[in-house]
C-alpha positions as CSV (number, residue, x, y, z in Angstrom):
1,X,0.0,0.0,0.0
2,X,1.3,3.5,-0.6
3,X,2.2,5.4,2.4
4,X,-0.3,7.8,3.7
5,X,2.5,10.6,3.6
6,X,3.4,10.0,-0.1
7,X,-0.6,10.4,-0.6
8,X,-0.3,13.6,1.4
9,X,2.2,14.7,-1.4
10,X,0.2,13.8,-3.7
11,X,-3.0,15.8,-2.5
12,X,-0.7,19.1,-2.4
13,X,0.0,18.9,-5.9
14,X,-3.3,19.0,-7.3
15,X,-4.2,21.8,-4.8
16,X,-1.5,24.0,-5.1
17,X,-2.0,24.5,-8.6
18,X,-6.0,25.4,-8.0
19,X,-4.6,27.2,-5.4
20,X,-2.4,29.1,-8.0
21,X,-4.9,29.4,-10.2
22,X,-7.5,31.0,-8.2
23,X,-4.8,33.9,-7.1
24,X,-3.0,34.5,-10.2
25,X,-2.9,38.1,-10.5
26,X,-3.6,39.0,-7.2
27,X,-1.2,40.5,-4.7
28,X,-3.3,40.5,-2.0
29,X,-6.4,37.7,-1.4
30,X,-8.8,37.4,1.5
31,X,-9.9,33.8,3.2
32,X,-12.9,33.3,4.8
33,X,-10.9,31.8,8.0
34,X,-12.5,29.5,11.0
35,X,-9.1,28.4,12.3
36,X,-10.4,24.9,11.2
37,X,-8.2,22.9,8.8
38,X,-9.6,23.6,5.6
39,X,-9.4,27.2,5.9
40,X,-6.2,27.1,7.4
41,X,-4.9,25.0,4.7
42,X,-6.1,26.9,1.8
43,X,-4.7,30.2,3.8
44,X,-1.0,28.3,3.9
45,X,-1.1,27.4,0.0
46,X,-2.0,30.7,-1.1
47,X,0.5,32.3,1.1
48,X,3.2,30.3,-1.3
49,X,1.6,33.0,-4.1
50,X,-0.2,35.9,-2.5
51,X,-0.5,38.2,0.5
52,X,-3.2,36.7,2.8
53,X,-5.6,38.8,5.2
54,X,-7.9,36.1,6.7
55,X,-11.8,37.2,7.7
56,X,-13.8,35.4,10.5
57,X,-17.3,36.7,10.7
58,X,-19.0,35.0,13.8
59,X,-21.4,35.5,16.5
60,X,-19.7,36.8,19.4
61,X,-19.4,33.9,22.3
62,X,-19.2,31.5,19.4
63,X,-16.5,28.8,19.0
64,X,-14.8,30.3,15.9
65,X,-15.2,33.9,17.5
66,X,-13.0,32.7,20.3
67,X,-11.2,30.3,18.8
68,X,-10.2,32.0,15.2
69,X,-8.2,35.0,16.8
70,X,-6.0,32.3,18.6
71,X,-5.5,29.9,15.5
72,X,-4.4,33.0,13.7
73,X,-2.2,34.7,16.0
74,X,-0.3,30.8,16.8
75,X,-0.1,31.1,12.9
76,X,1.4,33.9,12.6
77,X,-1.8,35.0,10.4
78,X,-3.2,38.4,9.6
79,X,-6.8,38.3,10.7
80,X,-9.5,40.7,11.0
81,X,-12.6,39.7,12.9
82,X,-16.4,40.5,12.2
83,X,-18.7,40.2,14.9
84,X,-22.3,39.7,13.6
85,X,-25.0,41.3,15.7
86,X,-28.5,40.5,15.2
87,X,-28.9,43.2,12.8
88,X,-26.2,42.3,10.5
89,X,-27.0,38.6,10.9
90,X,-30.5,39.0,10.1
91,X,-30.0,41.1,6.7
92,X,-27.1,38.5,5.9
93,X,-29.6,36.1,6.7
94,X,-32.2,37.6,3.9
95,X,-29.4,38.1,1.4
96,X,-29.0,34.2,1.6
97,X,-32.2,33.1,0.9
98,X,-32.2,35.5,-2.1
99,X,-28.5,34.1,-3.3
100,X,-29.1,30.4,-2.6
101,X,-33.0,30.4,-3.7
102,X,-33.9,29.1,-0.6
103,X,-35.3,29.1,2.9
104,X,-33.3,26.3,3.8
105,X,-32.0,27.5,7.4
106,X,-29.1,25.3,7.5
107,X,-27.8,26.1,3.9
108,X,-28.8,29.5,4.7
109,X,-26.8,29.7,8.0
110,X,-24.0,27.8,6.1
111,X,-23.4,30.4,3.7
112,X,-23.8,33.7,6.0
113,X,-20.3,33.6,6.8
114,X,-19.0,33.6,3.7
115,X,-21.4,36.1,2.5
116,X,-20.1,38.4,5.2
117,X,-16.3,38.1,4.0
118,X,-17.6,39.0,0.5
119,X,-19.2,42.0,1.4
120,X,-16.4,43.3,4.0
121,X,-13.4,42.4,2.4
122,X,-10.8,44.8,0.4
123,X,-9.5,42.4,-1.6
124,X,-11.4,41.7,-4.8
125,X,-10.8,37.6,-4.4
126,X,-11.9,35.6,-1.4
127,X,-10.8,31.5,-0.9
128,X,-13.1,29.3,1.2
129,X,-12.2,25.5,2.4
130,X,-15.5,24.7,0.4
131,X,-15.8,21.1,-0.7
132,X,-13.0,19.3,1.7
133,X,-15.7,17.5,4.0
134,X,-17.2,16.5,1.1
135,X,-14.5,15.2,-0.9
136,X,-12.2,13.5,2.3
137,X,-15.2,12.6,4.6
138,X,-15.0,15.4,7.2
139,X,-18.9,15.2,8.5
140,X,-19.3,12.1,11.4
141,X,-22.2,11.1,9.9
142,X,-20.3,9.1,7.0
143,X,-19.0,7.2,9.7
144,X,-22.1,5.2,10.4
145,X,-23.4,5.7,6.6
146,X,-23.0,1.9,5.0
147,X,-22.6,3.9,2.1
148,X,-20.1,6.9,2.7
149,X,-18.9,7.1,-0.4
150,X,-22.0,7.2,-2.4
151,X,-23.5,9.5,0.2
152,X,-19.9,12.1,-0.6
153,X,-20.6,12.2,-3.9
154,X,-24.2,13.6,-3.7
155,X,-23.2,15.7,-1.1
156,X,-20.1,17.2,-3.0
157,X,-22.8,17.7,-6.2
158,X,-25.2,19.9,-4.0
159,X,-22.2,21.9,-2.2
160,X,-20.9,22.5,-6.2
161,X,-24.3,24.2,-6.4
162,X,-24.5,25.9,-3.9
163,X,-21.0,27.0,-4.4
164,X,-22.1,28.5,-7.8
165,X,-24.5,30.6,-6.5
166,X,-22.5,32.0,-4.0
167,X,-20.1,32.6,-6.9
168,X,-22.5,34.6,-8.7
169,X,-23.4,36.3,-6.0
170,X,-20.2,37.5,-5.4
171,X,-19.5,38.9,-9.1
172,X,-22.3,40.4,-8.6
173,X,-20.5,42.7,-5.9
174,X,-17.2,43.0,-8.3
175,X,-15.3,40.3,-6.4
176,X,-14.3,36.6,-7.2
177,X,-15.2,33.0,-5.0
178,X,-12.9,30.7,-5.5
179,X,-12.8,27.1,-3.6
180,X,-9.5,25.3,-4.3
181,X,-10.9,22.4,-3.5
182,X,-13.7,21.8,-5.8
183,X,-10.9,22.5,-8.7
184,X,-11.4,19.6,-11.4
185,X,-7.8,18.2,-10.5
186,X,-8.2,18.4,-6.9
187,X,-11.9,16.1,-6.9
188,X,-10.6,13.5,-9.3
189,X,-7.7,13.2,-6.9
190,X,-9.8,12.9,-4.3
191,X,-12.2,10.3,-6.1
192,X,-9.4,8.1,-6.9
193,X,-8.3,7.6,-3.0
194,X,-9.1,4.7,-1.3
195,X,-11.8,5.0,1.7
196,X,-9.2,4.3,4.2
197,X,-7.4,7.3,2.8
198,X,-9.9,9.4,4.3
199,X,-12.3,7.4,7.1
200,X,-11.7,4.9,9.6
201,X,-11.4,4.0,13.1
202,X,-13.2,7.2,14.3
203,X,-11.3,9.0,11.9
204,X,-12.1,11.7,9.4
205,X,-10.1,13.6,6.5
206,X,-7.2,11.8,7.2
207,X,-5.5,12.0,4.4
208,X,-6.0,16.2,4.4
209,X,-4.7,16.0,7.9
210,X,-1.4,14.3,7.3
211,X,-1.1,17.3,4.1
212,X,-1.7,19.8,6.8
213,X,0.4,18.2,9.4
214,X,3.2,18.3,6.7
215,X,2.7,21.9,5.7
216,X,3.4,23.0,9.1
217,X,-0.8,23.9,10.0
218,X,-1.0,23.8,13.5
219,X,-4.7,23.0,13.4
220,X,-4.4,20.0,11.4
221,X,-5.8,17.7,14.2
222,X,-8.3,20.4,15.1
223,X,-11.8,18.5,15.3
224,X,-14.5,19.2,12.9
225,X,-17.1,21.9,13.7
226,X,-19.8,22.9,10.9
227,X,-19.4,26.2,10.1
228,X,-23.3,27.2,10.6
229,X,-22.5,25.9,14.4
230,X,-19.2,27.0,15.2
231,X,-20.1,30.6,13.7
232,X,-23.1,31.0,15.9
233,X,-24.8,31.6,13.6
234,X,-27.6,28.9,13.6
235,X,-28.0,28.7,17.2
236,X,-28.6,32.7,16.7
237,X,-30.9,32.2,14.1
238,X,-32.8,30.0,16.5
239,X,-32.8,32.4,19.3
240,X,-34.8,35.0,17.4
241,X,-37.1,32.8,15.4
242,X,-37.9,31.8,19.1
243,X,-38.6,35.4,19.9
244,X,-40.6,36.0,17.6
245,X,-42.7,32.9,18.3
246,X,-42.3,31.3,15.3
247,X,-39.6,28.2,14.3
248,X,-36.8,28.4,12.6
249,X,-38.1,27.5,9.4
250,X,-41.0,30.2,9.3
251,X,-39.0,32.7,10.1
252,X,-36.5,31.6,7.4
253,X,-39.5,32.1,4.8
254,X,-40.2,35.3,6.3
255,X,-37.0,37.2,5.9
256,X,-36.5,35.4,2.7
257,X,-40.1,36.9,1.9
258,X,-38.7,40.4,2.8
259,X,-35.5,40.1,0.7
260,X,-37.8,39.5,-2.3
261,X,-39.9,42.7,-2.3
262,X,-36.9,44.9,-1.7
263,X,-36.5,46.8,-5.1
């Protein structure tokens, strides 16, 4: 069996160059950062290339709010943190459901984040971690699936989609979305890895991990938190749907309802 580090190298290959690709021309990108390794291994790539400011836009109290600022400064990373307040989070929330077509709180709560580093960043290209659970098993729930693979590859087909409309979303403002992971080299890389290569024995992304591990990313053991929970942002979202006496779902459709009849 090839050794998992010479499998490591060959994940880095692939993703450098979409790495490369998605900052050519660029002195200066942004990241949408969590302190998380998928963020902080798309930040160390494109710091081969480019000048990196990383953004982290999260409920205050939250995991990545507290946790981001440390990764970054252990890192030695530029970071500039966003603290969204209910009435930030609930017009992000809005300009979701209008990007995404949706009312789907957890997509919705998913992409406020990034949608927050689009709209407060300087630079005119942001990089996102986008499409690494997907591709190397990073959710716990393909660890009791009897059919992770199958269950990765619909998942990575709806997370391209969603991925596009947060892409056209962001031209839309005059700036670029790029994912280096969802690059065409780095997914048939990923497809052609055995299962072992990234679950097993409680495991997740372990392939990815032994890339980061080898680049130097300090986080690259760091345990897997969904960016709609360790933002905040969903357990905010909850709080005032609750509020308002409605659930989460209703209240969703309402602000999604609002977005639409704004001119």
């Amino acid at each position: 069996m090839v050794p998992l580090m010479m499998d490591a190298e060959g994940l880095l290959k692939p993703l450098r160059i979409s790495t490369k690709a998605c900052v050519e021309g660029q002195s200066s990108v942004a990241v949408a950062y969590s302190g998380g390794v998928d963020s902080a291994v798309v930040e160390r790539i494109a710091r081969e290339t480019a000048t990196t400011v990383c953004y982290t836009c999260a409920v205050r109290g939250s995991h990545d709010h507290s946790r981001a600022p440390l990764s970054a400064e252990e890192s030695g990373i530029e970071l500039k943190l966003i603290s969204l307040e209910r009435e930030g989070l609930t017009a992000l929330v809005s300009k979701a459901c209008s990007a995404l077509n949706t009312e789907d709180p957890l997509k919705v709560a998913y992409s406020v984040p990034i949608l927050c580093v689009i709209d407060e960043c300087e630079q005119g290209v942001v990089l996102v971690g986008s499409g690494a659970d997907e591709l190397f098993g990073g959710y716990a729930k393909y660890l009791e699936d009897g059919d992770p693979e199958s269950s990765m590859e619909k998942d990575l087909d709806k997370m391209l989609a969603e991925n596009e409309l947060l892409r056209v979303y962001a031209r839309s403002v005059g700036k670029r979305l790029e994912a280096p992971f969802c690059a065409p080299e780095v997914i048939s890389f990923a497809k052609g890895l055995p299962l072992d290569r990234k679950l097993g024995a409680g495991n997740r992304k372990i392939v990815l991990r032994e890339a980061a591990r080898s680049l130097g990313v300090l986080s690259h053991d760091t345990p897997k938190k969904a960016a709609q929970y360790s933002s905040g942002v969903m357990k905010e979202m909850k709080a005032m749907a609750k509020e308002r006496g409605m659930d989460l779902r209703e209240w969703t459709a309402e602000l999604a309802a609002k977005g639409r009849r704004i001119p």
